[in-house]
GUVO-832813 format. One record per residue (C-alpha): residue number from 0; x negated, z negated, y negated. Coordinates in steps of 0.001 Angstrom, whole numbers. Layout:
BEGIN
> nr c1 c3 c2
> NUM X Z Y
...
// end
This chain:
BEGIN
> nr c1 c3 c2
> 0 72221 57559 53176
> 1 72964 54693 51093
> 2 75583 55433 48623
> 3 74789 55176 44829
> 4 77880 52646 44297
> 5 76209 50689 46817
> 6 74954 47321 45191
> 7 71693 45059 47276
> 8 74695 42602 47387
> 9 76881 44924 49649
> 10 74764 43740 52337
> 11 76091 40790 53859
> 12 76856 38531 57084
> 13 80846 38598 57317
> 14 82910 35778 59037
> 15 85807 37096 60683
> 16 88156 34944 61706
> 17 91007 36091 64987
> 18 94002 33451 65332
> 19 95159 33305 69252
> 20 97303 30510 70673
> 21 96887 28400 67295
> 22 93102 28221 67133
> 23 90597 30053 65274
> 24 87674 31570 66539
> 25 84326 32767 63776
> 26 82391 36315 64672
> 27 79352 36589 62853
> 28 78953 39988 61787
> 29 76228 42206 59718
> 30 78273 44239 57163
> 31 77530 46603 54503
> 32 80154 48116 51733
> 33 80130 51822 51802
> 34 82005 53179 48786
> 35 85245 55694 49544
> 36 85433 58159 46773
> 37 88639 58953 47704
> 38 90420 55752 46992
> 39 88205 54695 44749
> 40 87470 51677 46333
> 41 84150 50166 48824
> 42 85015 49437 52614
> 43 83310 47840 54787
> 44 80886 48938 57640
> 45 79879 46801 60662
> 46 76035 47407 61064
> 47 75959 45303 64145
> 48 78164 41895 65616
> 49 76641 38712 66505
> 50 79339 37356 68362
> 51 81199 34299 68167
> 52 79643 31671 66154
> 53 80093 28583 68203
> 54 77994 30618 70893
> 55 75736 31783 68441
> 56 71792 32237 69819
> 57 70027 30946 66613
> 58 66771 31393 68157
> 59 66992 34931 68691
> 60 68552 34897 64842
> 61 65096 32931 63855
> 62 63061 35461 65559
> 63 64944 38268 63915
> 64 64199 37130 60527
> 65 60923 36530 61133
> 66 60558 39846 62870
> 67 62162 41549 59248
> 68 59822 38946 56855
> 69 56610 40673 58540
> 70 57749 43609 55946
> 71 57725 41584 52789
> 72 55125 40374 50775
> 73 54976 36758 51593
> 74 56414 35613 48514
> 75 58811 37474 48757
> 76 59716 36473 51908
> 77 59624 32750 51032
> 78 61953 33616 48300
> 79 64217 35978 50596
> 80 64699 33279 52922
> 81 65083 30086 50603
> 82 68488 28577 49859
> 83 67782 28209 45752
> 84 65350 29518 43341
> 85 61772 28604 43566
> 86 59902 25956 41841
> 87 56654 26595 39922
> 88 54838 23634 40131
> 89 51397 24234 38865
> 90 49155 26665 37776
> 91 45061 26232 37413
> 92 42179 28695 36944
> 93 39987 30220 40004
> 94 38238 32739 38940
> 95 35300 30886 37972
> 96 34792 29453 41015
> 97 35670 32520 42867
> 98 32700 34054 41602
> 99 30725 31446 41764
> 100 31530 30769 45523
> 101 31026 34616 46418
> 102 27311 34152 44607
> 103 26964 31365 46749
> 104 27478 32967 49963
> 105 25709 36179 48839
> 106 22436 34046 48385
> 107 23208 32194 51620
> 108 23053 28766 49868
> 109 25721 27584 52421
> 110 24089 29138 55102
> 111 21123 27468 54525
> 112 22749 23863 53898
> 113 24663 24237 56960
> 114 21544 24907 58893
> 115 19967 21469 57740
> 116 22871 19851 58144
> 117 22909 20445 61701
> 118 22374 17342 63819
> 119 23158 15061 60961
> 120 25230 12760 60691
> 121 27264 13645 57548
> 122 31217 14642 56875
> 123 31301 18356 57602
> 124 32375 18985 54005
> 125 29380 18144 52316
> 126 28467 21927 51496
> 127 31915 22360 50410
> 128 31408 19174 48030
> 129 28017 20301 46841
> 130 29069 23660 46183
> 131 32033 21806 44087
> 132 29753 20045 42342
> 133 27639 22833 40997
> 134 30757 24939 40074
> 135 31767 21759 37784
> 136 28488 22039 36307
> 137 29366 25677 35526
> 138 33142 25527 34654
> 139 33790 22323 33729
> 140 31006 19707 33606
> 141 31417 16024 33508
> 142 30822 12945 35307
> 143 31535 12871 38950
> 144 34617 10925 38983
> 145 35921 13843 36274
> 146 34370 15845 39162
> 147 36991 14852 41837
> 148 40018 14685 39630
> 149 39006 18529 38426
> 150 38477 19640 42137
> 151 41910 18243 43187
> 152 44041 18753 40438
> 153 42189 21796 37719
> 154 40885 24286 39717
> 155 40771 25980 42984
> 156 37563 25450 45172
> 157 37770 27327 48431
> 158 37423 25048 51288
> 159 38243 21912 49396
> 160 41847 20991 48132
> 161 40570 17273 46888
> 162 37404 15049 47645
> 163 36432 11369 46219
> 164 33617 10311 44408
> 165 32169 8406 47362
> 166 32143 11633 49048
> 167 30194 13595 46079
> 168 27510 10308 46241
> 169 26841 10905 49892
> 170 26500 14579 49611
> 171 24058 14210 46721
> 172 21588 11781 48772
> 173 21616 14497 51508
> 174 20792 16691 48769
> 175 17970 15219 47550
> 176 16467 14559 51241
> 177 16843 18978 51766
> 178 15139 19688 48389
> 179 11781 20919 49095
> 180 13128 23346 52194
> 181 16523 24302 50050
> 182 14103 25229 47014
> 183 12044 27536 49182
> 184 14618 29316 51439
> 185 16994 29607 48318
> 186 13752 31293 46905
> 187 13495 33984 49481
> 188 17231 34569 49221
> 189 17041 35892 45767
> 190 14138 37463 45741
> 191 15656 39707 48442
> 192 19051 39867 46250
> 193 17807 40463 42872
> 194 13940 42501 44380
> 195 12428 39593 41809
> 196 9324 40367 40422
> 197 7243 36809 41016
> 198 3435 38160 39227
> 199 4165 36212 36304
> 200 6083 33007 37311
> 201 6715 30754 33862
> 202 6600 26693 33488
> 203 7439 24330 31034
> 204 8487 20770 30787
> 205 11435 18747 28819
> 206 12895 15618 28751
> 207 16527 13866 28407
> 208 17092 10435 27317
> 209 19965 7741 28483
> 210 21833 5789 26287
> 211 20701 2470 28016
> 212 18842 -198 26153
> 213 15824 -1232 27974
> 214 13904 993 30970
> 215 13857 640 34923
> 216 11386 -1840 36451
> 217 8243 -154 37394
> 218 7848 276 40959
> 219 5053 1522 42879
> 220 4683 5196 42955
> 221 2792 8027 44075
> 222 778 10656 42739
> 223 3861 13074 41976
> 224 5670 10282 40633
> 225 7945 9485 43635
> 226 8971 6141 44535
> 227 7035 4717 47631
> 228 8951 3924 50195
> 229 8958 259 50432
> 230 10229 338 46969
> 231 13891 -541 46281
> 232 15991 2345 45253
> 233 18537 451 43362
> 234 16673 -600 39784
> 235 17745 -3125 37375
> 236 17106 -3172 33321
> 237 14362 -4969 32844
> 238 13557 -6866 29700
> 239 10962 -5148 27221
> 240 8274 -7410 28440
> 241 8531 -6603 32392
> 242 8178 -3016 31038
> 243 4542 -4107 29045
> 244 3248 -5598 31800
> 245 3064 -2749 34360
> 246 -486 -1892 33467
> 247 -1098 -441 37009
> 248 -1201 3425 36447
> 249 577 3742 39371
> 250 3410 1695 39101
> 251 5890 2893 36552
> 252 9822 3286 35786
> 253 11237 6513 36240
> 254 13758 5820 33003
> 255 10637 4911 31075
> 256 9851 5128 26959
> 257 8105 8511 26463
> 258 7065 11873 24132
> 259 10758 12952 23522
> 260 11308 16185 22932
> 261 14398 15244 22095
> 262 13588 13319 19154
> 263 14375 9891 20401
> 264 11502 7560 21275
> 265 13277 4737 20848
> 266 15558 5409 24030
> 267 14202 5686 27833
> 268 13982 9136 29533
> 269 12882 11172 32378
> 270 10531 14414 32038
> 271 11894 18092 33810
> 272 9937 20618 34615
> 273 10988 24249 35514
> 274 9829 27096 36609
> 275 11306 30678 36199
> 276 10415 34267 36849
> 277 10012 36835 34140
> 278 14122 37535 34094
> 279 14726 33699 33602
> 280 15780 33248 37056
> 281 15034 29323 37416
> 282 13487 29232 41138
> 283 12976 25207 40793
> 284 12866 21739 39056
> 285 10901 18535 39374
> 286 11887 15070 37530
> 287 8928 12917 37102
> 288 9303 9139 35074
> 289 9705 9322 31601
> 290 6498 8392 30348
> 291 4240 10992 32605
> 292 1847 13443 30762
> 293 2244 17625 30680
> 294 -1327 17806 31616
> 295 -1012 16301 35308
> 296 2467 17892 35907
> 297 1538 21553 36593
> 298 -491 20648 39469
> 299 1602 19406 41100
> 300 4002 22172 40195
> 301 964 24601 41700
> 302 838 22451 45193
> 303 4089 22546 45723
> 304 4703 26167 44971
> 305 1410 26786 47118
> 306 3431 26175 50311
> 307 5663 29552 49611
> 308 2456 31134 50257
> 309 3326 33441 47303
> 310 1204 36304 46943
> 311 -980 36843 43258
> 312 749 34977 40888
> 313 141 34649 37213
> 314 1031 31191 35817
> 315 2245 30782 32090
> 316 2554 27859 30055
> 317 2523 26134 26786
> 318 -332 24845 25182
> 319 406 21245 26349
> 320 -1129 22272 29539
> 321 -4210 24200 28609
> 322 -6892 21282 29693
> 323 -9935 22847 31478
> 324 -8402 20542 34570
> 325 -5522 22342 34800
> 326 -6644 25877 34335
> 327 -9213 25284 37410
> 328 -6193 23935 39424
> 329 -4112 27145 38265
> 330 -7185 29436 39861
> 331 -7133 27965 43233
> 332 -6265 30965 45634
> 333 -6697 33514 43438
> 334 -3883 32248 40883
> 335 -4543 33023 37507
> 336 -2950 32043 34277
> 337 -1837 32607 30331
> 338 -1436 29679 28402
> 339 -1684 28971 24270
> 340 -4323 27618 23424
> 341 -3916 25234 20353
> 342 -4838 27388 17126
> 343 -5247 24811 14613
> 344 -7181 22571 17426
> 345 -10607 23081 15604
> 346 -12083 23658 19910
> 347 -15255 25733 19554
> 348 -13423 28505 21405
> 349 -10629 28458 18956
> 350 -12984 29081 16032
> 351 -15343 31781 17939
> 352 -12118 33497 18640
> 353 -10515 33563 14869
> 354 -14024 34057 13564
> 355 -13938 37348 15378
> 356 -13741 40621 13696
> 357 -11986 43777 14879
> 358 -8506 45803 14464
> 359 -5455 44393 15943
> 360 -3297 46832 17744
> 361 27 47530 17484
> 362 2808 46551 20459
> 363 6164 46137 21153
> 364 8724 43916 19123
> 365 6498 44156 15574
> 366 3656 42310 17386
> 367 193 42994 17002
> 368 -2554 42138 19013
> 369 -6654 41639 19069
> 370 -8660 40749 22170
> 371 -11890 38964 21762
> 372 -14372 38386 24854
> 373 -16463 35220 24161
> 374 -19929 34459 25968
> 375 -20419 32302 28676
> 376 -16584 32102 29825
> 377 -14742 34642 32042
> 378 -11633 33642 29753
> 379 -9928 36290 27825
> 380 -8707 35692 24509
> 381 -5802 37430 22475
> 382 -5007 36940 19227
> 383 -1278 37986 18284
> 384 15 38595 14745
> 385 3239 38684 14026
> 386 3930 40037 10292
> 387 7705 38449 9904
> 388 6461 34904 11511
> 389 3660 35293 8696
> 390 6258 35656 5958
> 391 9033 32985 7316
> 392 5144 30516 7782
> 393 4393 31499 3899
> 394 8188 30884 3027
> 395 7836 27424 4842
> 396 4748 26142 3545
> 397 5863 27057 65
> 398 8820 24728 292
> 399 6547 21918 2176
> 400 4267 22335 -790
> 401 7197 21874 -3571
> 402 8184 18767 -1524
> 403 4589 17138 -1712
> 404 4024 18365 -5348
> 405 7272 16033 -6187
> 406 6489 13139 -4338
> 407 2616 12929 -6070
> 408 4215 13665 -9326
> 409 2884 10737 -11857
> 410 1112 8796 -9302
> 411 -1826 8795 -11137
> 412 -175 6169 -13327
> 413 423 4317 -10506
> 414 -1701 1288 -9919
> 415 -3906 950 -7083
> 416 -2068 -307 -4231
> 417 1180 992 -4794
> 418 -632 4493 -5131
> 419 -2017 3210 -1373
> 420 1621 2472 -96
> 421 2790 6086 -1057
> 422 -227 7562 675
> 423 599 5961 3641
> 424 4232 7030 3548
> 425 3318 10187 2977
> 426 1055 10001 6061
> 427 3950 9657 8510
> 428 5247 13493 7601
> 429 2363 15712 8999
> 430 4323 18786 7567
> 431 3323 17311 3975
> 432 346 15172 4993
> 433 -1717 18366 6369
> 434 -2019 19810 2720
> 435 -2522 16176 639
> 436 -6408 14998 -73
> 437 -7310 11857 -2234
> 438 -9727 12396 -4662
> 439 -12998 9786 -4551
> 440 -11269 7734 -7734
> 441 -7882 7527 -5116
> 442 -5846 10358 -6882
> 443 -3540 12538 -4754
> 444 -3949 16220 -4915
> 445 -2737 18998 -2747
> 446 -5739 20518 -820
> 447 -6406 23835 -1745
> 448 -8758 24443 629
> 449 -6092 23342 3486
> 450 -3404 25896 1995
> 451 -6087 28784 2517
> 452 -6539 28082 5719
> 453 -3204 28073 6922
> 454 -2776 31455 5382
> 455 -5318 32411 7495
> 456 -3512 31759 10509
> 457 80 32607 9193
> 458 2003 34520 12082
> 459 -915 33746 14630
> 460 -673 32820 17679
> 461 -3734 32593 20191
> 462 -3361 33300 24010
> 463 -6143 32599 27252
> 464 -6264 34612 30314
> 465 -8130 34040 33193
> 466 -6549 37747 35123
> 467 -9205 40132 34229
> 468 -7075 43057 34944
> 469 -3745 42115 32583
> 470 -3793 44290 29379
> 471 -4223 42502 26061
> 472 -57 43421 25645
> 473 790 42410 28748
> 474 -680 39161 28041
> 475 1003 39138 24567
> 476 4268 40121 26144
> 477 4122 37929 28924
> 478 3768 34780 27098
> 479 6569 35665 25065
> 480 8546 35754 27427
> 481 8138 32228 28190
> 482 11238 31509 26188
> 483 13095 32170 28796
> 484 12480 28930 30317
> 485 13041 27163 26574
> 486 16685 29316 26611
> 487 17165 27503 30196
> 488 16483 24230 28874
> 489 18884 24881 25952
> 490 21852 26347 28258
> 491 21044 23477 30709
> 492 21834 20984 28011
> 493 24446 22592 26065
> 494 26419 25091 29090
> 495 25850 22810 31865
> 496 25586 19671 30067
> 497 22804 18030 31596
> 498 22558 14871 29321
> 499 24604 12627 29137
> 500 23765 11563 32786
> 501 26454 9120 34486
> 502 23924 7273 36831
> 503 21864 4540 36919
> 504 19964 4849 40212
> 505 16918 7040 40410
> 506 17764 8896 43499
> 507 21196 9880 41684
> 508 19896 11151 38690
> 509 17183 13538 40889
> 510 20275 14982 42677
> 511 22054 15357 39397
> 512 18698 17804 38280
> 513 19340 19694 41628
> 514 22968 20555 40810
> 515 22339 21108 37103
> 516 19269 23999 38455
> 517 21972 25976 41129
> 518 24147 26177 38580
> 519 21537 27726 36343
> 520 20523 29852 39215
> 521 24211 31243 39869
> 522 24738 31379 35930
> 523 21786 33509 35487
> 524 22103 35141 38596
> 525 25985 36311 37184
> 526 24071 37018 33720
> 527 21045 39687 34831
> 528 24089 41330 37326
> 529 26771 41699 34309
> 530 23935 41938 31199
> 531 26453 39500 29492
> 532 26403 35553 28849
> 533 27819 33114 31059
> 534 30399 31980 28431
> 535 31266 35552 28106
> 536 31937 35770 31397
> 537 33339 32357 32538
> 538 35952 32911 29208
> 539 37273 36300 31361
> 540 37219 35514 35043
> 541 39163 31752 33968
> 542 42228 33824 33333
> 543 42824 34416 36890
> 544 44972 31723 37982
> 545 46340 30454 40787
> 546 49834 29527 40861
> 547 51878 27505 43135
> 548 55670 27652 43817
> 549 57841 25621 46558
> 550 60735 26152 48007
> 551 63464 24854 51264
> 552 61378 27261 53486
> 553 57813 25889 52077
> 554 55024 26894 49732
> 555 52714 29442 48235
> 556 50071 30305 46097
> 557 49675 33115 44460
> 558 47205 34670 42361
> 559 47661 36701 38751
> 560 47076 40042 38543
> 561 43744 41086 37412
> 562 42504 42683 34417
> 563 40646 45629 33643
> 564 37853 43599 31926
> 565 37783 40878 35411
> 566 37860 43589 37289
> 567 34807 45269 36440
> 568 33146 41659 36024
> 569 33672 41403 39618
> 570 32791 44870 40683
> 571 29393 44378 38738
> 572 29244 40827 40358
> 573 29990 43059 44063
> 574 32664 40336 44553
> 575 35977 41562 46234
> 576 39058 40265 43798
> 577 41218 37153 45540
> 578 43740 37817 47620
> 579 47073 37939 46116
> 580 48837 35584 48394
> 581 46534 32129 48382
> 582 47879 29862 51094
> 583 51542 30359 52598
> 584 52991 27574 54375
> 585 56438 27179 55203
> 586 58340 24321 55651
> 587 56271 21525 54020
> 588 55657 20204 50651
> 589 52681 19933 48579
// end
C-alpha cells in the first residue's frame, strides 16, 4: 500500500555509485521513498535493479516504456515521456466539418464519387478535395485559393491536411463530367435516408450577376444551353458589338445580359434553376446562359428528371412558366402540375375564373380557398384569399397612391410638353403608372376605375391544376410551399455565398453551382434532422476544436471536450462525437 506521505515524485530511477580499486561503477536502479513513522523520515525502497549502466540494455528499457505508455491516454503519454513541457501550437475548429463529413458518408456521396472515379486517371484525393470544397461552402466560403489556405491552415478536413488550388481546379472539371449520374444516385441516397416524399417536386429559376464589364463571346450551343463541343472552353470579353451580332438563336454567351432578378441589367449573368421536394431538400441544379427564357427551362428540367424514372410526380412552379407549351410538356407520363397563373394577366381564363361566384373555404395558415371548374379545359382552378396579404396590398397601394397624387400635383399648369415629359417619367414606375390615366385634354388623374379593381383582387392569388384528384387545399398548400425553393435561393446567396463567383471560364463556374447545391443538400439535410438553422447549428458544433501540441517525443492532436448542446446536435445528426486523441505521432515535427 502506498503510504500517504508518499509524493508521485518518490518514484524515481536512482544512480548508485560503488568505488573499487579507484574507479566508479553506475547501477541503475527503480526506487521508491516509503515513509518510516518511526524516525520520522522517508527511506528508500528498491522496486527492481537494472544493472550497471555502461551495460545497460536500452532496448529492453524502450520496450518497457512502451509496454507501461499502452496504459496512458496518449497525451499523456507523450507528455510522460517528453524531456520539457509541451508546446501548443495551434488550435482550429472541426466540428463543422465533422458533421458535415459524417453526412457525407451517410448519403454515400463518397461512395458514389469513388465509384466513377474508378479507372480514371485523376489524383486519388479528388473526393477528399471535393468534399473540402463543399464544407468551405458551408463553414467558411470564399474563393478557392481562400479554399486551400482554410483547408491547410483553419480547419480540420478528415483525409486532407493541405491541397493547392490546381488540385481543387482539376477536381471540379471531374465534377462537372459526373453530374448527371452524381445528381441521380445522390437522389436515391436521400430518399432512402430522409423516406422523401417526391409527389410534389418544386422548381424555380434565379440568376447571379459578375462584376465583369462586357459578356462572353457567343459560341455555338445546344438546345439545353451547353456548349458544343467544338467550341472553345476558355472565353474572352468580347466588346459590346461582338455580343449584338450573335443573332443566331443558337449561339449565345453563357455570361450574357439578361432579366435579373437581382436587379442589375446592366451587368452579365447566368440563370439557376432548382428543384426541391416539399421539405426543401434541393435534389438538383442546372445553369443555363444568362439571357435564356423561364418558359423553355422547365422542359428541360422535366427530360432530365424523366430519366429517374420517378413515379407520379406533381410539378410546381411560378407563373413565369405557365405557357400552354410547358404545361403539355409537364403532362407527359402522367406528370401533372400547379403553377400561378398570372391574376392581373387579363387571359380569358383568368377573368372566367374571378368572375366566378361561390364561398371560399377556410384552410390552414388564415388562407381561404374557392375552386372554380371552367368549360372546355380539364384544368382546375383555385382561387386563394388571404385576409392579412389583402390588408398589407390595401396598406401598399395607399402609399403608391399618396406618391402619384404628389408627383401630378399642379401639373395642370404645366404646359404641354413638359406635362408630356412627366408622363413619361412617371411611366417607368409601374407601381405608380398602373393607377395614372390622362384625361382627352392631356390632364393626369389617378384612375379610379384601376384602384377598384385592384381591390378586387387584394390578397388573391390564382392557382392551375392539371391532377384531378389533389384537393382544392392541397393545391393551395402545395404551392405555398414553393418558398422553399425561394428560401434556398436566399441561403444559397447569403449562407453559402454563391455570388461573388471567382471564375471566368464557363466550365468553372458550372462546377462552382455543383458545390454551392451539396452544400445546400448537407445544410438542409442537418436542418430537417435537428429542426434548427444551419447558422444555429454551425455557431455550436465550431466550438469543438482541435488542438495541437509538440513535444521531444512528437505530436498530437487533441480534441475539446464536448458540450451538452453539441452533443445532442450530433446525437440528432446520428454522428458519433470525434475521437479525443486526433493523430499521435511521435518523434517528428509538424
Amino acid at each position: 500500500m502506498t503510504d500517504p506521505h508518499a509524493r508521485p515524485s518518490d518514484q524515481h530511477v536512482r544512480r548508485w555509485r560503488r568505488l573499487k580499486d579507484g574507479s566508479t561503477v553506475r547501477y541503475l536502479q527503480l526506487a521508491h521513498n516509503e515513509w518510516d513513522a518511526a524516525t520520522g523520515t522517508s527511506r528508500p525502497q528498491v522496486l527492481h535493479s537494472f544493472g550497471r549502466e555502461d551495460q545497460l540494455d536500452r532496448g529492453a528499457i524502450a520496450r518497457l516504456v512502451a509496454s507501461l505508455a499502452k496504459l496512458l491516454d496518449p497525451a499523456a503519454a507523450l507528455r510522460a515521456t517528453s524531456g520539457s513541457e509541451l508546446t501548443f501550437l495551434a488550435s482550429r475548429p472541426m466540428g463543422g466539418a465533422h458533421a458535415l463529413d459524417s453526412l457525407w458518408h451517410r448519403i454515400g456521396i463518397d461512395t458514389v464519387m469513388k465509384k466513377l472515379l474508378t479507372g480514371r486517371r485523376l489524383d486519388p484525393t479528388a473526393e477528399r478535395v471535393l468534399f473540402a470544397l463543399v464544407a468551405n461552402r458551408a463553414l467558411a466560403p470564399g474563393s478557392k485559393l481562400a479554399a486551400t489556405r482554410w483547408i491547410e491552415h483553419d480547419s480540420h478536413i478528415p483525409g486532407l491536411p493541405a491541397t493547392s488550388d490546381d488540385a481543387c481546379y482539376r477536381a471540379m472539371d471531374w465534377l462537372l463530367k459526373i453530374e448527371d449520374k452524381l445528381a441521380e444516385e445522390v437522389y436515391w441516397q436521400v430518399a432512402d435516408l430522409l423516406n422523401l416524399e417526391v409527389d410534389l417536386l418544386f422548381f424555380d429559376t434565379t440568376s447571379t450577376y459578375f462584376e465583369t464589364g462586357e459578356p462572353d463571346i457567343p459560341v455555338a450551343r445546344d438546345e439545353h444551353g451547353l456548349r458544343l463541343p467544338d467550341e472553345p472552353a476558355d472565353q474572352a470579353e468580347p466588346s459590346k458589338a461582338t455580343e449584338d451580332s450573335g443573332s443566331d438563336p443558337k449561339t449565345a454567351s453563357f455570361r450574357a445580359y439578361g432579366k435579373s432578378k437581382d436587379h442589375r441589367p446592366d451587368l452579365p449573368q447566368v440563370v439557376i434553376g432548382m428543384a426541391v421536394t416539399r421539405t426543401g431538400i434541393p435534389i438538383r441544379v442546372w445553369s443555363w446562359p444568362g439571357n435564356t427564357g423561364d418558359q423553355a427551362l422547365i422542359r428541360q428540367v422535366r427530360e432530365d428528371l424523366r430519366e429517374w424514372k420517378l413515379t407520379r410526380v406533381v410539378w410546381v412552379a411560378d407563373r413565369g412558366f405557365a405557357s400552354e407549351t410547358n404545361r403539355r410538356f409537364l403532362q407527359r407520363a402522367g406528370g401533372h402540375y400547379i403553377i400561378g397563373e398570372k391574376i392581373r394577366s387579363g387571359s380569358p381564363a383568368a377573368q372566367a375564373a374571378l368572375s366566378r361566384q361561390g364561398r371560399y373555404a377556410h384552410v390552414a395558415d388564415n388562407m381561404q380557398v374557392k375552386q372554380v371548374q371552367l368549360p372546355d379545359t380539364a384544368d382546375r382552378f383555385v382561387i386563394c384569399h388571404n385576409p392579412d396579404q389583402a390588408t398589407r396590398d390595401a396598406a401598399i397601394r395607399a402609399d403608391l397612391l399618396a406618391q402619384l397624387e404628389d408627383a401630378i400635383k399642379g401639373s395642370d399648369k404645366l404646359e404641354p410638353l413638359k406635362r408630356a415629359e412627366l408622363r413619361g417619367k412617371l411611366s417607368t414606375k409601374p407601381g405608380l403608372h398602373r393607377f395614372l390615366r390622362a384625361t382627352p385634354g392631356g390632364l393626369l388623374r389617378i384612375d379610379k376605375a384601376a384602384i377598384k379593381a385592384e381591390e378586387r383582387l387584394d390578397g388573391k392569388f390564382l392557382l392551375r391544376c392539371s391532377d384531378p384528384h389533389l384537393s382544392a387545399e392541397d393545391i393551395a398548400t402545395g404551392y405555398k410551399q414553393l418558398l422553399e425553393v425561394e428560401r434556398g435561393w436566399r441561403d444559397m446567396k447569403t449562407i453559402i455565398d454563391l455570388r461573388p463567383v471567382y471564375h471566368r471560364k464557363e466550365d468553372r463556374i458550372r462546377a462552382h453551382v455543383l458545390l454551392c447545391w451539396l452544400a445546400l443538400l448537407l445544410i438542409r439535410i442537418a436542418e430537417t434532422t435537428c429542426e434548427d438553422t444551419w447558422l444555429n447549428l454551425r455557431e455550436e458544433l465550431e466550438r469543438i476544436h482541435v488542438g495541437t501540441f509538440i513535444g521531444p517525443a512528437g505530436t498530437f492532436r487533441q480534441r475539446t471536450e464536448t458540450s451538452p448542446a453539441q452533443r445532442a446536435i450530433l446525437a440528432k445528426l446520428g454522428v458519433t462525437e470525434p475521437k479525443r486523441i486526433i493523430t499521435l505521432e511521435p518523434g517528428t515535427t509538424v
